[in-house]
C-alpha positions as a printed Julia matrix, in Angstrom:
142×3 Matrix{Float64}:
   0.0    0.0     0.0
   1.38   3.27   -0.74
  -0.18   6.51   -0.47
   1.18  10.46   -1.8
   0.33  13.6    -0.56
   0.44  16.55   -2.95
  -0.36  20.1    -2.74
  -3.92  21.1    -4.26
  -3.99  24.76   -5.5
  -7.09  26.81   -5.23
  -8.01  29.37   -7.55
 -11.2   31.32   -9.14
 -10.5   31.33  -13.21
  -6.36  31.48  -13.0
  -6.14  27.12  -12.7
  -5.33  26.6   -16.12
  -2.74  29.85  -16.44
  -0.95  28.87  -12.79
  -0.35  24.87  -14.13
   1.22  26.38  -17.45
   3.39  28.67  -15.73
   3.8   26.01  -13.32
   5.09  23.37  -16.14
   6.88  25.75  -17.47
   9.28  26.57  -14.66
   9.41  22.7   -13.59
   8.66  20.84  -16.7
   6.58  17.87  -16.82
   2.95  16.91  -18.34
   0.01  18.8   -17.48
  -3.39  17.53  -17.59
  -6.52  19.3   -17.16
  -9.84  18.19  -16.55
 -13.05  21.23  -17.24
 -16.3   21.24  -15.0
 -17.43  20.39  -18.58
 -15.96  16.91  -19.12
 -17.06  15.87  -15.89
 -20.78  16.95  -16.83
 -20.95  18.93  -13.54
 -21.57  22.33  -14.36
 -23.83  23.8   -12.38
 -22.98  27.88  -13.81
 -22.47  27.6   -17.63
 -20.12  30.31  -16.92
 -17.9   28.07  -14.89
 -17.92  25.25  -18.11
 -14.62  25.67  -19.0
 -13.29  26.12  -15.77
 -10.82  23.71  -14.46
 -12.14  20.91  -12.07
  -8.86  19.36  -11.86
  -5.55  19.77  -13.03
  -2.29  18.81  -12.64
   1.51  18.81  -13.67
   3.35  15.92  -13.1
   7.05  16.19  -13.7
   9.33  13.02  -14.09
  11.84  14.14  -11.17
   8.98  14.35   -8.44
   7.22  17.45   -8.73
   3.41  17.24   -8.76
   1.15  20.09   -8.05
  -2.82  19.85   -8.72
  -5.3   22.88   -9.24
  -8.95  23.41   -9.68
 -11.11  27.03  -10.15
 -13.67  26.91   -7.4
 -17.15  27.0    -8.97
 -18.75  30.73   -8.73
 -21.21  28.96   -6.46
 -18.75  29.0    -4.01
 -17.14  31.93   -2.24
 -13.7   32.2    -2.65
 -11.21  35.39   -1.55
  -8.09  35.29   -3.86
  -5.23  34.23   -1.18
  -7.88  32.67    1.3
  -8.02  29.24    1.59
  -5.65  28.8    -1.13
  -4.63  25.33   -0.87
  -6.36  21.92    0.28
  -3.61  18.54    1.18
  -4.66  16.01   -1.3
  -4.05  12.32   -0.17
  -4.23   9.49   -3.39
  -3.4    6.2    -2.96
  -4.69   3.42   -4.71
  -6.52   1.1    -1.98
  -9.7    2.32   -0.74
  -9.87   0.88    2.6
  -6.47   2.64    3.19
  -7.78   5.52    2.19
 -11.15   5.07    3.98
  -9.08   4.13    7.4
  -7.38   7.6     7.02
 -10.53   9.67    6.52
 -12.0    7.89    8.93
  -9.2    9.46   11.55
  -9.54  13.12   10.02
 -13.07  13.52   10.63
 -12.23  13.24   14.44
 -13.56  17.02   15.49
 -13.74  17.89   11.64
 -16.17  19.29    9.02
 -17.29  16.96    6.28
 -17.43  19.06    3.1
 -18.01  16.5     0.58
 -18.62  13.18    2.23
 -16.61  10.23    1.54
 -17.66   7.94   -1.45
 -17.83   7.68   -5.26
 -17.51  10.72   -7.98
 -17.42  11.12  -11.78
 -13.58  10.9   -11.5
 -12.34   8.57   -9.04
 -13.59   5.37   -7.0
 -13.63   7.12   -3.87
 -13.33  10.8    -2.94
 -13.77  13.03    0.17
 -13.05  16.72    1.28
 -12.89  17.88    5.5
 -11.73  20.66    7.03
 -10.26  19.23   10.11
 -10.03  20.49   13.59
  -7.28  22.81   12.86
  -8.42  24.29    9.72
  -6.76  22.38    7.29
  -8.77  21.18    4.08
  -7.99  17.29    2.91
  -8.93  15.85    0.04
  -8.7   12.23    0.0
  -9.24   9.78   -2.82
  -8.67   6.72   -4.75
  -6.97   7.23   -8.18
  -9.17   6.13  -11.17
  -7.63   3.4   -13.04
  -5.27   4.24  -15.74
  -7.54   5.35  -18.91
  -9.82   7.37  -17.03
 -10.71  11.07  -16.92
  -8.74  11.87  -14.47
């Protein structure tokens, strides 16, 4: 079992523009996922948003970055980054949510979405968003 942790960026219509600068100062491959592919647009402004993104560099570096939908609020700066947890067994990482959400908030409850097996957001007891998940199998969306 192996799990990574990896920096999720926040951002409000800059996601795309931050992971090309990004890949440009590190190298790497960036791949972006819209609110569109997913089919979860809920603004048809935010369509071509990002909903995920990353760059993925073959020395190590890996950064991920979404726009938050206009739905939510979002103060450029603010709450500018969540942890993201992957691995690729879900009851390792359902055992680790399971010992966040001691004195957390459950923002997006633990379970199955459009682009991965298993995904969860908290904020836990100190402030700190997590976003947990199970990578989708190679081929998929994301």
């Amino acid at each position: 079992m192996s799990v990574k942790s990896v920096l999720h960026l926040n951002f409000r219509g800059e996601a795309r523009a931050a992971l090309e600068f990004y890949r440009s100062v590190f190298g790497g491959d960036l791949a972006v996922v819209t609110y569109k592919d997913t089919g979860h647009v809920q603004d048809p402004a935010d369509a071509d948003l990002v909903t995920w993104g990353q760059v993925l560099a073959d020395d190590g570096f890996h950064v991920m970055a979404y726009d938050v939908p206009s739905a939510m609020p979002f103060e450029r700066g603010e709450n500018s980054f969540f942890l993201s947890v992957r691995g690729a067994d879900a009851a390792e990482i359902t055992a680790y949510w399971e010992r966040l959400t001691e004195g957390a908030t459950v923002v997006q409850p633990l379970g199955p979405s459009p682009w991965a097996p298993l995904y969860g957001m908290l904020k836990d007891r100190f402030g700190v968003v997590w976003v947990l998940d199970v990578a989708a199998a190679s081929g998929a969306k994301r």
